[in-house]
C-alpha positions in Angstrom: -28.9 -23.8 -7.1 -26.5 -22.9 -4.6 -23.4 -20.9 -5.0 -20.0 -22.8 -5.8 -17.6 -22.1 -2.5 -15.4 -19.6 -4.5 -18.4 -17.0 -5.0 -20.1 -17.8 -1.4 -20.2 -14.5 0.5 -19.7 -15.3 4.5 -20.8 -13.7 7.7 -19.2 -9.9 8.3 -17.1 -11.1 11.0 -16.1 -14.6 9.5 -15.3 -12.6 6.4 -13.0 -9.9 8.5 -11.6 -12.4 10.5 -10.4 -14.9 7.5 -9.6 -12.1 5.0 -7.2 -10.5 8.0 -5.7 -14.1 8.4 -4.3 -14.1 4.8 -3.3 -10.2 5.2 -1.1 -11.9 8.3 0.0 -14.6 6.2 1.2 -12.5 3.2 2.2 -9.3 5.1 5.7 -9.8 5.4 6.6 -10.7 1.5 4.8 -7.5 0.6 6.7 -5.0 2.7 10.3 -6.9 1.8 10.6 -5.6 -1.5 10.2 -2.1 -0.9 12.3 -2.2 2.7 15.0 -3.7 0.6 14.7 -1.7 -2.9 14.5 1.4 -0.3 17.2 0.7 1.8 19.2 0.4 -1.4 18.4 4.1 -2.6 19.0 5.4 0.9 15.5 6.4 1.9 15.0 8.0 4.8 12.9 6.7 7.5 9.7 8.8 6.9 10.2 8.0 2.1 10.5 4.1 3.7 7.4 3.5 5.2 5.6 6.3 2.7 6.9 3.5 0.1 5.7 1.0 2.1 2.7 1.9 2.5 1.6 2.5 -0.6 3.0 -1.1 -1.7 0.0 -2.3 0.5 -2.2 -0.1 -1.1 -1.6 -1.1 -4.5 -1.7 -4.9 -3.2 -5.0 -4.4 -1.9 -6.1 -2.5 -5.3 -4.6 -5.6 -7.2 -6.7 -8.4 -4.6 -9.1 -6.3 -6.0 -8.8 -7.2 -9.6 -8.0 -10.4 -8.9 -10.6 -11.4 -6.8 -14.1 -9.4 -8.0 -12.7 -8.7 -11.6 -14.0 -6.4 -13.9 -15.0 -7.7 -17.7 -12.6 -9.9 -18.8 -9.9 -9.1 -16.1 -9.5 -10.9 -13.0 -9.6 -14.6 -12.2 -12.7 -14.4 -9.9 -10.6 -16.8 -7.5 -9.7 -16.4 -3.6 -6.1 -15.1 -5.0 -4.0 -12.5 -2.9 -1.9 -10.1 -5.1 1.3 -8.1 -4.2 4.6 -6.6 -5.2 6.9 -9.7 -6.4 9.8 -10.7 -4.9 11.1 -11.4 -8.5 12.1 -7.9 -9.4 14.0 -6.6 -6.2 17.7 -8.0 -8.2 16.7 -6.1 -11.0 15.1 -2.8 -9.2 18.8 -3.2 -6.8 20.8 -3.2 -10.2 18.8 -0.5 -11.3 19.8 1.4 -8.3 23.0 0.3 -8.6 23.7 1.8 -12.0 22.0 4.9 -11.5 24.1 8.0 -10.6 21.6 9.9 -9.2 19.8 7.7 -6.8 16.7 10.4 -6.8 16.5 8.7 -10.4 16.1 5.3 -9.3 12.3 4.8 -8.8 11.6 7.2 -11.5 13.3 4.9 -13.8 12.1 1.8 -12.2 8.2 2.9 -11.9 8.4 3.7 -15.5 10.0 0.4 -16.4 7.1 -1.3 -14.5 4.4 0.6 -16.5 5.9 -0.4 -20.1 6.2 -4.0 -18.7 2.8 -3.9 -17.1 1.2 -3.2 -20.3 3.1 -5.7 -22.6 2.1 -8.5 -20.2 -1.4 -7.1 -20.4 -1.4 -7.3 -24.4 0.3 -10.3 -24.1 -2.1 -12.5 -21.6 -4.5 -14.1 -24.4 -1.2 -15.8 -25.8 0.2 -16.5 -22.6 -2.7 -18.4 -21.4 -2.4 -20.9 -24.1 0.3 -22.6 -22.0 -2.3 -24.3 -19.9 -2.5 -27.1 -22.7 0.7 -27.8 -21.6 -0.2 -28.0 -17.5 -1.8 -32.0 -17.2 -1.7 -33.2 -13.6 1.8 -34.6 -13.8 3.2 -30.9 -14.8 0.7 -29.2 -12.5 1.4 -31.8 -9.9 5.4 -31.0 -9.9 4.3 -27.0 -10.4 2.3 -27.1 -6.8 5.1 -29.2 -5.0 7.6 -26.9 -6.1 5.5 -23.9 -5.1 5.5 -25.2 -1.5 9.0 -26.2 -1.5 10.4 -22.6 -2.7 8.2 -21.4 0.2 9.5 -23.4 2.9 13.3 -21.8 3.3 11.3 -18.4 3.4 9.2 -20.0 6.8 12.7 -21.2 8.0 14.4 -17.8 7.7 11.1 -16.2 9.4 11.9 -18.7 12.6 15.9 -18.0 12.8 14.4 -13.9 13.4 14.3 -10.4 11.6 17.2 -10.0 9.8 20.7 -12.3 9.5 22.9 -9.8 10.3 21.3 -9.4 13.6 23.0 -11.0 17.1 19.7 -13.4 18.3 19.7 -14.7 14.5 19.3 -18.2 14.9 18.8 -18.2 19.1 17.2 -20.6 20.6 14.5 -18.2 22.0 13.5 -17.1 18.2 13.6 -21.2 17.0 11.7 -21.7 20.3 9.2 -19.0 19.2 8.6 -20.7 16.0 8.1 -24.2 17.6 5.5 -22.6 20.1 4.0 -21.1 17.2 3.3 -23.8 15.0 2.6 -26.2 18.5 -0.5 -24.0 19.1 -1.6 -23.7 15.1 -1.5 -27.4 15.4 -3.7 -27.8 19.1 -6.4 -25.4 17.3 -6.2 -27.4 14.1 -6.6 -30.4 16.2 -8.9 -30.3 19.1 -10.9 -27.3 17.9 -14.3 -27.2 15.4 -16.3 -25.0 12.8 -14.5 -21.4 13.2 -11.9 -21.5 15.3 -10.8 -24.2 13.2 -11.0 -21.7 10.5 -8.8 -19.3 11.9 -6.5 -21.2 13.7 -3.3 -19.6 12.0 -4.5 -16.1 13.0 -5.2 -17.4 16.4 -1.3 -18.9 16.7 0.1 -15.5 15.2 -1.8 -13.5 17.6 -1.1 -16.1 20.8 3.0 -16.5 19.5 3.0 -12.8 19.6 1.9 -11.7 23.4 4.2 -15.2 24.1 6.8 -13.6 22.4 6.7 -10.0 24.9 9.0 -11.1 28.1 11.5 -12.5 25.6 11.7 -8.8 23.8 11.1 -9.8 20.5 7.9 -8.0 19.6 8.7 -5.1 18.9 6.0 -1.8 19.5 8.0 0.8 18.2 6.4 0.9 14.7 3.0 1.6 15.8 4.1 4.5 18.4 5.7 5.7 15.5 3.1 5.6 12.2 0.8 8.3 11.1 -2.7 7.5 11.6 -3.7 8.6 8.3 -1.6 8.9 4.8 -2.3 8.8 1.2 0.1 7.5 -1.2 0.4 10.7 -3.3 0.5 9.5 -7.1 4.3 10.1 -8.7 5.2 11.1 -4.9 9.2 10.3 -5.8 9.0 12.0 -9.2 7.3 11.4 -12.8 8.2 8.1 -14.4 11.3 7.6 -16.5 11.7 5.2 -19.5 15.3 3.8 -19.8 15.5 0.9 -22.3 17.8 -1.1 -20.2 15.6 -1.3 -17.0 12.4 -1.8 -19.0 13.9 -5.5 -20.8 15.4 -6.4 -17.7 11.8 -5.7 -16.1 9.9 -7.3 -19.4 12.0 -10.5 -18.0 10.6 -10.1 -14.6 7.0 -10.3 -15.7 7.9 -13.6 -18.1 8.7 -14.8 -14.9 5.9 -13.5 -12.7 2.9 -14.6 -15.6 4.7 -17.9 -15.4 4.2 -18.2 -11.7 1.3 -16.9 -11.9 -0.2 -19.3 -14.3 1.3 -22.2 -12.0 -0.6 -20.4 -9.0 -3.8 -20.1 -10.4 -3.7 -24.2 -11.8 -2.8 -25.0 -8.6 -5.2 -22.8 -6.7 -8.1 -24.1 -9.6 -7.6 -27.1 -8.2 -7.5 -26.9 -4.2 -10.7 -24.9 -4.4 -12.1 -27.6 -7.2 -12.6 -24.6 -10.1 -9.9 -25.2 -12.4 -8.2 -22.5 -14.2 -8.8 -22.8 -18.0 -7.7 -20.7 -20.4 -10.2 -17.7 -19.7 -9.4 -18.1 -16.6 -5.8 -18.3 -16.8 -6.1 -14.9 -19.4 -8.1 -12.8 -17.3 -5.8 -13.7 -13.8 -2.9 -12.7 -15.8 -4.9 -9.8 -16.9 -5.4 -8.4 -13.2 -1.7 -9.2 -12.5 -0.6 -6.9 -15.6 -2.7 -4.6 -15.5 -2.3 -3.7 -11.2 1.5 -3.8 -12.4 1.1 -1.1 -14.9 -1.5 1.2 -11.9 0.9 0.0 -9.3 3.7 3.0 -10.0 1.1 5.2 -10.5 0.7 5.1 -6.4 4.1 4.6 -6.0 4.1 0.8 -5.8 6.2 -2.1 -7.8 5.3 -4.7 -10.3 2.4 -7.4 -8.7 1.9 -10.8 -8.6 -0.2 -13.6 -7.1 1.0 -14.9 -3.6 1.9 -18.5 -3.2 2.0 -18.8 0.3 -2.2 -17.7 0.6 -2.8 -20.9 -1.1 -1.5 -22.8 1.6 -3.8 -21.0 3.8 -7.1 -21.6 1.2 -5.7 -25.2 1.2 -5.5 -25.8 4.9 -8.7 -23.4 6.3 -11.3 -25.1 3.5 -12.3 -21.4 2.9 -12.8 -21.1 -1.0 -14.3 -17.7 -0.7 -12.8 -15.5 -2.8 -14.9 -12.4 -1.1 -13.0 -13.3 2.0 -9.7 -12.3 0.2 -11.2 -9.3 -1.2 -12.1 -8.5 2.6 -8.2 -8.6 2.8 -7.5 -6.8 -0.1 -9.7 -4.0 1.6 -7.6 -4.4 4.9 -4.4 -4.3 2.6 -5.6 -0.4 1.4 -6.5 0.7 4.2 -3.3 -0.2 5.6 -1.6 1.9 3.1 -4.3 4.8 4.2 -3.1 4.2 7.7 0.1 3.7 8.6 0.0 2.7 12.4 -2.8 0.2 10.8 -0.1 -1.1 9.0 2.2 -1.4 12.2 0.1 -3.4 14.0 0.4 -6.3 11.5 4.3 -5.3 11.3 4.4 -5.6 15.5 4.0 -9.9 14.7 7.6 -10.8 15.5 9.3 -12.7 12.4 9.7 -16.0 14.5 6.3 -16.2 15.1 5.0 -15.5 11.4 8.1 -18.5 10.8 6.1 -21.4 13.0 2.8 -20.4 11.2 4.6 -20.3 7.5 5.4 -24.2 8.1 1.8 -25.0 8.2 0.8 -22.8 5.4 4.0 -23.7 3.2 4.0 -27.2 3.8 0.3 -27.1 3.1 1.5 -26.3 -0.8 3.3 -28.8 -1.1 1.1 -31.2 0.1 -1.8 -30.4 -2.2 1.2 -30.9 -4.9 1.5 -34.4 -3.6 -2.3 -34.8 -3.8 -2.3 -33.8 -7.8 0.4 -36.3 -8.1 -1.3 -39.2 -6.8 -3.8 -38.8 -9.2 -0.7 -38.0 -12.1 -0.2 -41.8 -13.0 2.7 -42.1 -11.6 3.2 -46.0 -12.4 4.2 -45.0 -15.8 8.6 -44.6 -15.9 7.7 -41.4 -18.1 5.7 -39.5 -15.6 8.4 -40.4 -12.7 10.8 -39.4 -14.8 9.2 -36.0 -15.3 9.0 -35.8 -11.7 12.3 -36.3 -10.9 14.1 -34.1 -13.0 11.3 -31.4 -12.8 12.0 -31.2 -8.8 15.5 -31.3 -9.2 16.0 -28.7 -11.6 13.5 -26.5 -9.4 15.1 -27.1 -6.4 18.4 -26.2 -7.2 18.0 -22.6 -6.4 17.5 -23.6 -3.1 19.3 -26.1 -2.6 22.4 -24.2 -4.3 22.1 -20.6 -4.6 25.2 -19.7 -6.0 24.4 -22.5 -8.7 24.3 -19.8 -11.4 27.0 -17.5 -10.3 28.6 -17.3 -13.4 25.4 -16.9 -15.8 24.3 -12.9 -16.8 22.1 -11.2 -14.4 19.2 -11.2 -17.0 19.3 -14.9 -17.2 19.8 -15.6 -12.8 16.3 -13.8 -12.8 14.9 -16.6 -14.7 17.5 -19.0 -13.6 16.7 -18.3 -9.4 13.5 -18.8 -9.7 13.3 -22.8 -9.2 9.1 -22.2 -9.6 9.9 -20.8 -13.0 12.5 -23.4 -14.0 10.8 -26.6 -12.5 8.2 -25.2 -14.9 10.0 -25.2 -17.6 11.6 -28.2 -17.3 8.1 -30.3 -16.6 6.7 -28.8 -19.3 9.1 -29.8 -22.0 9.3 -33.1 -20.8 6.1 -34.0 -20.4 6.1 -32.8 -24.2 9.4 -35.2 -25.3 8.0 -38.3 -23.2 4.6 -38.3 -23.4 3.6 -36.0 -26.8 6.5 -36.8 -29.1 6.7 -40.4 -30.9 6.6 -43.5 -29.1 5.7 -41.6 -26.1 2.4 -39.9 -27.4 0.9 -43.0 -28.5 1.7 -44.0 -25.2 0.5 -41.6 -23.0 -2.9 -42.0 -26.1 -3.2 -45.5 -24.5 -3.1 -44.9 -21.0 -4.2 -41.2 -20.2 -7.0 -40.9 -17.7 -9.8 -39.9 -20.5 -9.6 -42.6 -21.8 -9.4 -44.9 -18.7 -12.3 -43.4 -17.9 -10.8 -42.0 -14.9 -12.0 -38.5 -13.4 -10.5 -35.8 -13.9 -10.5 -32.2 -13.8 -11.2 -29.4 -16.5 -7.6 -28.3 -17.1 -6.6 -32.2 -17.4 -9.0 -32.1 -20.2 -7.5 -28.9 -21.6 -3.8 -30.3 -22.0 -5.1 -33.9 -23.1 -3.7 -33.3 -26.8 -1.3 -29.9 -27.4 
């Protein structure tokens, strides 16, 4: 019997070549958090990329979970982990209200640990919450996903930072446009691997485009170490401060969340749908490389939404191809000028390539919709209000100004909240009453209709 897609093992250089693609496609969301957190504390040059680095090496160490799994952890899915973009308002308030700033990743590795290992203990409940996930919930999840993911592409195309004088120029939008024009050419008129790796192909081609303009930049390689080791507890022994451990218990609420969303969504592009064991042992790997990740000097961990888009668009279900870029992801953290060269792709050019991959999302959302029964008021209902309340965040930022800082990190997070709000309604409408006799009549099992395994996990709460 042949091997299901998600456990086939590819050619060395097809694996290498793919797994580096989803490195490239994920690269810039994991060195954000710690640039940002870092910059915060006042780092200096040589503590900032020491932090970055070993923020790769813990995401590779994570992939790893995630992707070959040990016992009962790890989904076994092509699922790329890394440091969450969820926690850098909390880790910033932490630094914020902590006098001595040497403090500040003491206090917020140790708040990581505590809230590593309370999701851990905590995943067999979690994981319940698929019974909640049918296709029109899972549908609106995946949409959302893509959506949330699009501004970050934009941003990526306007260039590096927005304080910065070319923000917005038309040579970085230009970049971009060239960028996604030659992702779409390979896609187009090549076959078989190219095909495959057309993304890496435009990031590699928008990046020797992007020389005579001066946006690539080569100082960060002339610059790295060849070889360093994340040192464990390099910034000091972890602290435990009551107030930064809730605020980062709320972070990983939010992050499992996600994270359950991800791997529903990712279950079904690679046709494996997450059930509960499943579901439990992903969110397993993502508490459990949260509670190692301080240990190395990282942050908390957490799938990566925008490697879906690449699973989705390449066909390549392999999940030993992301572990081949989980093991790119540590030894970038065990080299630091091979770090650089990934950090050398100018932020335009990563932007053109994030529309493909984003929108990608997105798509696949659409897909799970179409198959959602959507000629039913209920389910369109769902829908509407489900996007809407999960795209306000973008759409609005300053939407929850006024609301505590605990409850924005829940509340910013339109993934988190379009969750939510699906969810509960798909409950009221189509499990309460009237509406559960309803959605008795006419749900796909008993139409008859196919559909997948976590459908037939959330037919009846």
């Amino acid at each position: 019997m042949a091997d299901h897609p998600v456990d086939e093992k590819l050619p060395a250089l097809k694996m290498a070549t793919t797994g580096l693609q989803h490195v490239a496609a994920m690269y810039a969301g994991v060195v954000a958090p710690p640039l940002i957190v870092g910059a915060a504390i006042g780092l200096s040059a040589a503590e900032l990329t020491f932090l970055t680095g070993a923020c790769l090496f813990t995401a590779g160490l994570a992939t790893f979970l995630q992707t070959l799994g040990i016992w009962k952890i790890g989904a076994r899915l092509p699922f790329v982990n890394g440091v969450t973009f969820a926690g850098v308002a909390p880790m910033t308030a932490i630094v914020a209200s902590t006098e001595d700033k040497s403090d500040a990743l003491p206090i917020i590795f140790g708040a990581v640990i505590v809230a590593g290992l309370l999701g851990f203990l905590a995943a067999p409940v979690f994981c319940k919450a698929i019974r909640f996930f049918p296709p029109v919930v899972t549908g609106t999840v995946i949409t959302l996903i893509g959506i949330s993911l699009l501004p970050v592409a934009f941003g990526w195309a306007q260039g590096a930072s927005p304080t910065a004088d070319d923000f917005g120029s038309p040579t970085n939008l230009g970049l971009a446009a060239i960028t996604l024009v030659i992702v779409l050419l390979l896609r187009r008129f090549t076959r078989g691997f190219v095909k495959q790796i057309a993304v890496l192909l435009g990031l590699v081609a928008g990046t020797l485009i992007a020389i005579p303009f001066g946006v690539t930049d080569f100082g960060p390689v002339a610059d790295a170490d060849v070889v360093g080791f994340p040192t464990p507890f390099h910034f000091g022994a972890p602290q435990f401060q009551l107030a930064a451990i809730l605020s980062m218990c709320v972070v990983m609420v939010v992050s499992m969340t996600e994270s359950t969303a991800d791997m529903l969504a990712l279950g079904e592009i690679v046709d494996r749908p997450a059930d509960e064991k499943t579901i439990a042992a992903g969110l397993r790997a993502d508490t459990l490389g949260s509670a190692v990740s301080p240990l190395f000097n990282g942050f908390m961990c957490s799938a990566f939404a925008q490697n879906i888009g690449l699973v989705a668009m390449t066909k390549i279900r392999s999940r030993y191809v992301v572990a081949a870029g989980g093991g790119f992801l540590v030894l970038m953290g065990l080299c630091p000028m091979a770090a650089s060269l990934i950090a050398v792709v100018p932020r335009p050019v990563l932007g053109g390539a994030g529309v493909v991959l984003f929108g990608s999302v997105a798509a696949s959302g659409i897909q799970t919709l179409v198959r959602a029964g959507l000629e039913k008021d209920n389910n369109v209902l769902i829908v509407a209000v489900s996007l809407a309340v999960g795209i306000i965040p973008i759409a609005a930022p300053e939407f929850y100004h006024s609301f505590p800082e605990n409850a924005k990190i829940i509340l910013d997070s339109g993934i988190s909240t379009g969750c939510v709000a699906a969810v509960l309604l798909n409950l009221v409408f189509n499990h309460i009453g009237k509406g559960r006799e309803a959605a008795d009549v006419t749900h796909p099992m008993e139409a008859g209709e196919e559909i997948s395994g976590a459908s037939r996990a959330t037919a009846t709460p």
